[in-house]
C-alpha positions as a Markdown table, in Angstrom:
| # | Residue | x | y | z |
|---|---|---|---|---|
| 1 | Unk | -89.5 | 162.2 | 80.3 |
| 2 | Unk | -87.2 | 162.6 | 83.7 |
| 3 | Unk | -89.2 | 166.6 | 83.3 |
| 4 | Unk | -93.2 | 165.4 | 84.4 |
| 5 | Unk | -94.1 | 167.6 | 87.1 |
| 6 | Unk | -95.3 | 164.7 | 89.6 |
| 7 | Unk | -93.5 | 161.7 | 91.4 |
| 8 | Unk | -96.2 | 160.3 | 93.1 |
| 9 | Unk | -99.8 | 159.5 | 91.5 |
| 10 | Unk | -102.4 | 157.7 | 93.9 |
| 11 | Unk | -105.4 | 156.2 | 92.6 |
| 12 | Unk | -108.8 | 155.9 | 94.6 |
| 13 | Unk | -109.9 | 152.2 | 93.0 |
| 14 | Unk | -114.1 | 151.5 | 92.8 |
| 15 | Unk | -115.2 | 153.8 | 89.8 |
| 16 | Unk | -111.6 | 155.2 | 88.9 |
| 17 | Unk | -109.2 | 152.4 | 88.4 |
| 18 | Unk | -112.1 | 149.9 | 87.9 |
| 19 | Unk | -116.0 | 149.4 | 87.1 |
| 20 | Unk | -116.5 | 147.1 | 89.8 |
| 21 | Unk | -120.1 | 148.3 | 90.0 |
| 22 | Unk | -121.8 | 144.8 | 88.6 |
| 23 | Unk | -119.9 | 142.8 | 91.2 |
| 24 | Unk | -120.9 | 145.1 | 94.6 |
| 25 | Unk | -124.6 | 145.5 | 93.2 |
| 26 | Unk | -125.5 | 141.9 | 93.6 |
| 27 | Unk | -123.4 | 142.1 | 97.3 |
| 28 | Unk | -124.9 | 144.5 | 98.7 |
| 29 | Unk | -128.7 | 143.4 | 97.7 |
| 30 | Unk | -127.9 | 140.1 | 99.0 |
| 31 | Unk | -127.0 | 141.2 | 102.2 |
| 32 | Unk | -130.1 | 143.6 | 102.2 |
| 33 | Unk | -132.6 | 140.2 | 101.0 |
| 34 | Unk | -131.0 | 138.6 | 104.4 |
| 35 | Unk | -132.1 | 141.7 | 106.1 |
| 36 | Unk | -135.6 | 141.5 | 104.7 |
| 37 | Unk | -135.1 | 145.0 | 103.0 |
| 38 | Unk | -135.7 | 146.0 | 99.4 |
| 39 | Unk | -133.4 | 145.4 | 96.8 |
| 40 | Unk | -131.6 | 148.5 | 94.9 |
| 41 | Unk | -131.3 | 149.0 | 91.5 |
| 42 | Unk | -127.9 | 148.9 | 89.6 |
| 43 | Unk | -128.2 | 152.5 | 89.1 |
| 44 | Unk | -128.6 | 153.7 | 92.9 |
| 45 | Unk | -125.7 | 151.4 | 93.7 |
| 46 | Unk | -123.2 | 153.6 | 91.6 |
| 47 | Unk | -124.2 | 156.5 | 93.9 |
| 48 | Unk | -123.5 | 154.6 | 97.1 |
| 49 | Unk | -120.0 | 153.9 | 96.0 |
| 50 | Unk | -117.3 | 155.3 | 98.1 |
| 51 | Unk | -117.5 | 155.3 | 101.3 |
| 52 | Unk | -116.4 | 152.0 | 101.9 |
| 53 | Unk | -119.3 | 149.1 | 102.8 |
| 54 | Unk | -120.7 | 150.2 | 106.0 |
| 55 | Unk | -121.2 | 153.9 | 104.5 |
| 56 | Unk | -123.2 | 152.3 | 101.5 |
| 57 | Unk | -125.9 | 150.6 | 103.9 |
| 58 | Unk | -125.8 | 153.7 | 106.0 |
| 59 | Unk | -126.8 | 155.6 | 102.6 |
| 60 | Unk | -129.1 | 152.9 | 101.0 |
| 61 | Unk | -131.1 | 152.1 | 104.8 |
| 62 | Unk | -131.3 | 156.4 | 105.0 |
| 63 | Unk | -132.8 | 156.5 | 101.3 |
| 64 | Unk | -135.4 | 153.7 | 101.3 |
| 65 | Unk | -136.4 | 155.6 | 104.4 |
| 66 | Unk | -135.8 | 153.2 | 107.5 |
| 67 | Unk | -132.2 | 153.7 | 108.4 |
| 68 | Unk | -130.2 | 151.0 | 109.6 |
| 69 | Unk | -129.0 | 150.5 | 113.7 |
| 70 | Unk | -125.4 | 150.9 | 114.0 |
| 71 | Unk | -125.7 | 147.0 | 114.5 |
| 72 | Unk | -127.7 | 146.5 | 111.8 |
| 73 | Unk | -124.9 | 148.0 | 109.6 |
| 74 | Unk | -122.6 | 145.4 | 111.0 |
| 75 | Unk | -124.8 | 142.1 | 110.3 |
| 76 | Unk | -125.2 | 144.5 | 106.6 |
| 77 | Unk | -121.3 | 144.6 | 106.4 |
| 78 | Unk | -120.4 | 141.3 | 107.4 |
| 79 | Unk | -123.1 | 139.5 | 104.6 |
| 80 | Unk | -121.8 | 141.7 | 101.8 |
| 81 | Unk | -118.6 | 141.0 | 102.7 |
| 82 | Unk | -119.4 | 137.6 | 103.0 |
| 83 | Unk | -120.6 | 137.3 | 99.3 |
| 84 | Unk | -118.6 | 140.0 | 98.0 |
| 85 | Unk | -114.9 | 137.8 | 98.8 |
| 86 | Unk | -116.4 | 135.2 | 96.5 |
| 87 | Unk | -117.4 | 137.5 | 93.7 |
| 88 | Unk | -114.9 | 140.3 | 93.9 |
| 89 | Unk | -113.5 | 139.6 | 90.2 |
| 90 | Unk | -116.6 | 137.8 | 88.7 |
| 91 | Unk | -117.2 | 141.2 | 86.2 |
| 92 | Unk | -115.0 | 144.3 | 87.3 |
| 93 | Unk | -112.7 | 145.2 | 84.6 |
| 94 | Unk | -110.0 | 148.3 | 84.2 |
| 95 | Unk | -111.3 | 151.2 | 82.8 |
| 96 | Unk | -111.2 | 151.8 | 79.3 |
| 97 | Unk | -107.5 | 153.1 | 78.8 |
| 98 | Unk | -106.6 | 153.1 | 82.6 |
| 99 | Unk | -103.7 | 150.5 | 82.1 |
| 100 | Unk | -102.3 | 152.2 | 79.3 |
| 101 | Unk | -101.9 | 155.3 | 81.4 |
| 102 | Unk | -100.8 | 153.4 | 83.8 |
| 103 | Unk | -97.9 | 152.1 | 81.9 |
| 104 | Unk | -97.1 | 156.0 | 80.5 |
| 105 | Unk | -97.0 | 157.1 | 84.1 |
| 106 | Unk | -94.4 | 153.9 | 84.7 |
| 107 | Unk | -92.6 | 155.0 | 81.5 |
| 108 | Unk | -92.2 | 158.7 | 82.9 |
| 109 | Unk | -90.6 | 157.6 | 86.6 |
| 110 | Unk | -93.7 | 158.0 | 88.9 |
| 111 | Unk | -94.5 | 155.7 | 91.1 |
| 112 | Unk | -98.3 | 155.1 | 91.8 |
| 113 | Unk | -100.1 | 153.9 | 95.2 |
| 114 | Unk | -103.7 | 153.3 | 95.4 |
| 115 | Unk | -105.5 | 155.1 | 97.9 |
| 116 | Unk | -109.1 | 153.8 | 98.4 |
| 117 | Unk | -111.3 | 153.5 | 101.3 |
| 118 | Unk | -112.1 | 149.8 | 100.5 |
| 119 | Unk | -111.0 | 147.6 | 103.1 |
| 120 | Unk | -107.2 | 147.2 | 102.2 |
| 121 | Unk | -107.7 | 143.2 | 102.5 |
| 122 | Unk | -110.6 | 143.9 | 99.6 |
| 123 | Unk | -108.5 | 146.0 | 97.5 |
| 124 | Unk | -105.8 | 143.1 | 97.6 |
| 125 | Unk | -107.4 | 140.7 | 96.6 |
| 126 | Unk | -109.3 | 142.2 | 94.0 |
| 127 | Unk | -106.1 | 144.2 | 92.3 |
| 128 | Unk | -104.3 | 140.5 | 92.6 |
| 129 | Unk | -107.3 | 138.9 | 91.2 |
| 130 | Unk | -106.4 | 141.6 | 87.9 |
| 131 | Unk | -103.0 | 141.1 | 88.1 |
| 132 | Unk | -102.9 | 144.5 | 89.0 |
| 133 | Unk | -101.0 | 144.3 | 92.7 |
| 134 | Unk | -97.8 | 144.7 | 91.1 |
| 135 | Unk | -98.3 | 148.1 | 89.3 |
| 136 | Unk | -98.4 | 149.8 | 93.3 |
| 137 | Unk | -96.0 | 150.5 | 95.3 |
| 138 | Unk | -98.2 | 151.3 | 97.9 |
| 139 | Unk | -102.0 | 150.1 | 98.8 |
| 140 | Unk | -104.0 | 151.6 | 101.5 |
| 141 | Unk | -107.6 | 151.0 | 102.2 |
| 142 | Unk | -110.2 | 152.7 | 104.3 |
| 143 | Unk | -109.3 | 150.3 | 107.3 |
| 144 | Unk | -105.3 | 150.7 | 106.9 |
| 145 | Unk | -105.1 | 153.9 | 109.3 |
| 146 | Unk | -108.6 | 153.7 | 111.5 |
| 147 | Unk | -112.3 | 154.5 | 110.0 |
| 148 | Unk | -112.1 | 158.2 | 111.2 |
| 149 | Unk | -108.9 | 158.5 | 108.9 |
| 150 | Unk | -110.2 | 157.6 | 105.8 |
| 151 | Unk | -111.0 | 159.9 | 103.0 |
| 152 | Unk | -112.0 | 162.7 | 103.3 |
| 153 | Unk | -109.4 | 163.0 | 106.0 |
| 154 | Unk | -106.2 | 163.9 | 104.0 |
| 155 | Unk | -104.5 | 161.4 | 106.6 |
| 156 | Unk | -104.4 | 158.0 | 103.9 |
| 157 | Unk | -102.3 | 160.9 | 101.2 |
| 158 | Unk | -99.6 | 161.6 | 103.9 |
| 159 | Unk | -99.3 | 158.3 | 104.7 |
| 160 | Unk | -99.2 | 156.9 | 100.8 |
| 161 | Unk | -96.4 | 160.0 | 100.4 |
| 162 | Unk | -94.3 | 158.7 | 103.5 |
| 163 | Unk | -94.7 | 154.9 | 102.5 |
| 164 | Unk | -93.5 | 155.9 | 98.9 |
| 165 | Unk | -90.6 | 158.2 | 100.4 |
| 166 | Unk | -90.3 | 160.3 | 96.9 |
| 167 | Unk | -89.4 | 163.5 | 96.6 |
| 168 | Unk | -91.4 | 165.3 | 94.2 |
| 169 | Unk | -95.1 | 166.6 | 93.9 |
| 170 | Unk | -98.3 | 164.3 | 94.8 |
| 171 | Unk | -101.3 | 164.0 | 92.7 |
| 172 | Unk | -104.6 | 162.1 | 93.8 |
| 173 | Unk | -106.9 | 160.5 | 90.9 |
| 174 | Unk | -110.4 | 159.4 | 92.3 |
| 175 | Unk | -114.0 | 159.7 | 91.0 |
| 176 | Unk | -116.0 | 161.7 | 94.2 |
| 177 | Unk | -115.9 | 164.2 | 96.4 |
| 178 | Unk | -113.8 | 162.0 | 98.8 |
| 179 | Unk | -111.1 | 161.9 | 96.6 |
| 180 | Unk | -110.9 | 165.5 | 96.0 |
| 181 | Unk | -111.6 | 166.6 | 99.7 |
| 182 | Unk | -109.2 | 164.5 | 100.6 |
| 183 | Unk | -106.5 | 166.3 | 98.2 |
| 184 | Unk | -107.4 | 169.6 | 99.1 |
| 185 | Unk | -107.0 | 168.7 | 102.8 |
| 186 | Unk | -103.4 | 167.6 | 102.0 |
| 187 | Unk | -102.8 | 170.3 | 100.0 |
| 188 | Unk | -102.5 | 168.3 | 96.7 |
| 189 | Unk | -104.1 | 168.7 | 93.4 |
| 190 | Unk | -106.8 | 166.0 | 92.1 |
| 191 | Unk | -108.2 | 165.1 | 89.2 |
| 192 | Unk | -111.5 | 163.7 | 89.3 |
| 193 | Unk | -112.8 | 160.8 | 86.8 |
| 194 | Unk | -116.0 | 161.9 | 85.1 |
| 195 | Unk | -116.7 | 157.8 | 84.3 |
| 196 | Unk | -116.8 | 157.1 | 87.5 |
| 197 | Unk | -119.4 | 157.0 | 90.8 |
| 198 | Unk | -119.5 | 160.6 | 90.9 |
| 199 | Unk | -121.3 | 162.0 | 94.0 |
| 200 | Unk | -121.8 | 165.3 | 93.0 |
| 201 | Unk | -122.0 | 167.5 | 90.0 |
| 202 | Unk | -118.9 | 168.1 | 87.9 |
| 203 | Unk | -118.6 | 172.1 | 88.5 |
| 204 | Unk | -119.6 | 171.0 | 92.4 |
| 205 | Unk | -116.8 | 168.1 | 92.7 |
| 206 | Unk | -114.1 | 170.4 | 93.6 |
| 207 | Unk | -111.8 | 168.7 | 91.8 |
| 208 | Unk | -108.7 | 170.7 | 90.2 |
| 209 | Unk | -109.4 | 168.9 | 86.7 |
| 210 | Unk | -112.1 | 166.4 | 85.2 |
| 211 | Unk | -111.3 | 163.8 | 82.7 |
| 212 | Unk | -113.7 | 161.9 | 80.5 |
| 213 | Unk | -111.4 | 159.1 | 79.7 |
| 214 | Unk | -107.7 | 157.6 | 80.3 |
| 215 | Unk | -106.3 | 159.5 | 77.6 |
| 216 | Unk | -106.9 | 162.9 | 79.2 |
| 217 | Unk | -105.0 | 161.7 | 82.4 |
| 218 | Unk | -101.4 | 162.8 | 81.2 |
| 219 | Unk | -102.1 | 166.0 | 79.5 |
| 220 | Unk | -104.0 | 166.8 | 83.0 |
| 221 | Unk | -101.4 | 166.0 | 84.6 |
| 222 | Unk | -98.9 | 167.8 | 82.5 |
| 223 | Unk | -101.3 | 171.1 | 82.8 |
| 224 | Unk | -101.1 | 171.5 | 86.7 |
């Protein structure tokens, strides 16, 4: 197993490493109820996943048609964050398969960082509240390097391959077009999640390769 072609795997987290979709969705409409906007539906939620938090209120605001002040988005942040420390484990789960892979990536030497641009506090805690903090040799979150050098900046994969100081080839898993613009900024292959938030169309992801589930992940990764 010393042959796989990669050293270094990093994982975007919301929609590829977990389905944490049924514990933002209650979040973010409470923080839009203390705002005296509409609710949005469980559905529409997957789509604003991403980002990070202040991007979903800058997308929900611009779709229900009244977007948000920039300080708007703040009082939106801070309540979702607010209610979403309490609740950050109440129903997110792994992926079907994802911890198995996990463990075949462990058995074949590489060493695996998440990359996410959740607030890297946010990603802590919920990865600890899986007993998943362990698995990582490196966690960065949208807030680790600055807001304007989150994904799709490639900046968060240079810094996950310097903080993992590997030699060997880099390969980014994620579920959107973040992820993937992200790779292909750094000059690194991706492969996107299909079971995840996708933001975009599977032939208009711009991923290198899609998956459908866990077990795809290695043979992917064995392909490139």
């Amino acid at each position: 197993m010393t042959d796989f072609p990669f050293a270094v795997i990093g994982f975007d987290l919301d929609g590829t490493l977990v389905d944490s979709n049924r514990d933002i969705f209650p979040a973010i409409n409470h923080a839009l109820k203390l705002a005296g906007r509409d609710p949005v539906s469980i559905d529409a939620t997957r789509e604003l996943i991403g980002g990070g938090a202040r991007m979903m209120f800058m997308r929900a605001t611009a779709l229900a048609g009244d977007p948000a002040s920039d300080e708007e988005i703040e009082h939106l942040n801070q309540n979702f964050m607010d209610y979403y420390q309490d609740h950050i484990a109440d129903n997110t789960i792994p992926f079907e398969g994802c911890l198995t892979a996990l463990d075949m990536l462990a058995e074949r030497s590489c060493t695996l960082a998440v990359v996410t641009n959740k607030a890297e506090s946010s990603a802590r805690k919920l990865l600890d509240k899986l007993g998943m903090t362990d698995r990582f040799a490196s966690i960065i979150g949208g807030d680790t390097l600055g807001a304007d050098r989150a994904k799709p900046a490639p900046d968060m994969i240079f810094e996950t391959i310097k903080r993992c100081d590997k030699p060997g080839r880099f390969a980014m898993i994620g579920d959107s077009t973040y992820d993937s613009r992200a790779a292909t900024a750094a000059g690194v292959p991706s492969i996107i999640v299909s079971f995840g938030y996708n933001d975009a169309p599977r032939n208009e992801i711009g991923a290198t390769r899609v998956i459908d589930h866990y077990d795809e992940l290695i043979p992917a990764l064995e392909a490139l």
